[in-house]
C-alpha positions as a printed NumPy array, in Angstrom:
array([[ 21.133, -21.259,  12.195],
       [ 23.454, -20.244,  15.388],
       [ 20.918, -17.66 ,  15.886],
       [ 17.449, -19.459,  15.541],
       [ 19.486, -22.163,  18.273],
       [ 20.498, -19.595,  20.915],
       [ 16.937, -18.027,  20.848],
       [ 15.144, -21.416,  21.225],
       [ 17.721, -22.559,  24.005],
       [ 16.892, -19.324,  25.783],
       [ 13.384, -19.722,  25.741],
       [ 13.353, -23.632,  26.248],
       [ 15.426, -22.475,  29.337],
       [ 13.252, -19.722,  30.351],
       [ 10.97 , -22.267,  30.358],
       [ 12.33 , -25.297,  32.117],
       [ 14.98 , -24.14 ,  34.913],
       [ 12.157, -22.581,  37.385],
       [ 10.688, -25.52 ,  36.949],
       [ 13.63 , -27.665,  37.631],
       [ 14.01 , -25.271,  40.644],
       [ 17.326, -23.353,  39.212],
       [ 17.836, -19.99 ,  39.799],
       [ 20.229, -18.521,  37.467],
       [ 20.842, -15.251,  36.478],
       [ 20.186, -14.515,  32.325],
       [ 23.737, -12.322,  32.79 ],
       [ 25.647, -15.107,  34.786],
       [ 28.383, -17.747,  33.639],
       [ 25.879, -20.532,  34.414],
       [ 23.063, -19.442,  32.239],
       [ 25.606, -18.743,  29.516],
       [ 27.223, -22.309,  29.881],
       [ 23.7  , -24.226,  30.194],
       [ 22.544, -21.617,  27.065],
       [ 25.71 , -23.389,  24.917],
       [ 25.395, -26.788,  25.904],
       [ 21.27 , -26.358,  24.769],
       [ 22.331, -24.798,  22.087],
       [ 25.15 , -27.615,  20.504],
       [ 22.382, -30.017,  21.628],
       [ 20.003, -28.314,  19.062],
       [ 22.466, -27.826,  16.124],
       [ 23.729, -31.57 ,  16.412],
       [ 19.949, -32.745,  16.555],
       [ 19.546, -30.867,  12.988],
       [ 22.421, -32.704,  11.778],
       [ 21.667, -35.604,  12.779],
       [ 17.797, -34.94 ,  11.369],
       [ 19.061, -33.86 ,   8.193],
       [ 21.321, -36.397,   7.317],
       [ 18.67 , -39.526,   8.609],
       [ 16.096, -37.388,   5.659],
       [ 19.41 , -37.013,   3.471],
       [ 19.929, -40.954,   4.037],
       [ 16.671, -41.825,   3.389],
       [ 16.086, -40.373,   0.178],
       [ 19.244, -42.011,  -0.948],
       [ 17.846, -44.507,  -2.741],
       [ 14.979, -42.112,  -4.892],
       [ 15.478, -42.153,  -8.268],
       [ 14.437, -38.353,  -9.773],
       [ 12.114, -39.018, -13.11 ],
       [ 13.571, -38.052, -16.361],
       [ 12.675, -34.967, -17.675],
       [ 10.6  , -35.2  , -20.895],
       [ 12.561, -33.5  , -23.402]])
């Protein structure tokens, strides 16, 4: 999951910080600190996706099994 976040923050960056009009480095401190702080943005949006689904099927009943 770590993995799949740091490759979509690096291309959602490749993507938006020329068009921002940032010029970072992919090798610099900058890139690497904007690259985390996408990144923790991603995995807490999952969470927080997850457990809304999680939350919603709280209240559905599985059917018995027909044994």
């Amino acid at each position: 999951m770590i993995a799949a976040a740091a490759a979509v923050s690096a291309a959602i960056m490749r993507r938006i910080l020329p068009w921002v009009g940032l010029r970072i480095g992919p090798n610099s401190l900058g890139w690497t600190a904007i690259q985390m702080l996408v990144g923790l943005g991603l995995l807490a949006l999952a969470d927080y996706s997850t457990s809304m689904i999680t939350n919603g099927l709280g209240g559905v009943q599985a059917t018995p099994s027909l044994r």
